[in-house]
N, C-alpha and C positions, 0 to 999 in steps of 0.2 A: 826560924825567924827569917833566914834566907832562900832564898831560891837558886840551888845550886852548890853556891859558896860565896863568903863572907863580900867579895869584891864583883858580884853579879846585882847587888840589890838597888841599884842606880836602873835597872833594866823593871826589876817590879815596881819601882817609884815612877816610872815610865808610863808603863801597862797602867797602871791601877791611875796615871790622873788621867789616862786618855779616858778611863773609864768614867770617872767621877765628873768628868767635864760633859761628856754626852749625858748621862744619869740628869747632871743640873739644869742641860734644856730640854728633859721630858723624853729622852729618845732610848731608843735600846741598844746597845753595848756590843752586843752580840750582830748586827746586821752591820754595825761600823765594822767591825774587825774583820767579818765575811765579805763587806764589799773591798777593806783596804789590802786584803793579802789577798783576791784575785786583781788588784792592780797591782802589786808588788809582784807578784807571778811573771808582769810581763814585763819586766826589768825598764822605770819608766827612767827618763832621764833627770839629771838632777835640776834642771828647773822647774820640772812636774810636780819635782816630791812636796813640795809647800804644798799643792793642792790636795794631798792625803790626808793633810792634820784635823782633828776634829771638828774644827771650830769651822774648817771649808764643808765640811760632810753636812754638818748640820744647816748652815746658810743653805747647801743646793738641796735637801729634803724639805725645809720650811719653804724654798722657793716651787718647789716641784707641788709640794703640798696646797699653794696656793692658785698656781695654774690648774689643778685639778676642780679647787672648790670654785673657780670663775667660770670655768667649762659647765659644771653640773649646773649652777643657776643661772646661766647662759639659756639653760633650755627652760623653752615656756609649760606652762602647768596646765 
């Protein structure tokens, strides 16, 4: 039932809503946690870290997402 030992499970109640939180806006799980631990790699500072939390990954994909689809019909036919 735990992950490790009885006083680690505060750490999968963590993991698992970072998960469930990307999951509810459509996204994948796995590309958050790939892009958030090579920025954790580079040891960011502590006013940075708020910008790691899901809810900022997903606002700059949806943002990213949208300058892509303005670009493509952007171009004439």
């Amino acid at each position: 039932m735990f992950i490790g030992a009885e006083e680690t499970g505060w750490r999968s109640a963590v993991i698992y809503t970072f998960v469930e939180q990307i999951r509810r806006h459509g996204m994948d799980p796995f590309a958050y946690f790939e892009w958030v631990f090579e920025k954790l790699m580079h040891d960011p500072v502590a006013d940075e870290r708020e910008e790691l939390l899901p809810v900022n990954w997903v606002a700059a994909q949806r943002t990213a997402s949208k300058v892509i689809e303005v670009e493509v019909t952007a171009i004439p036919a």
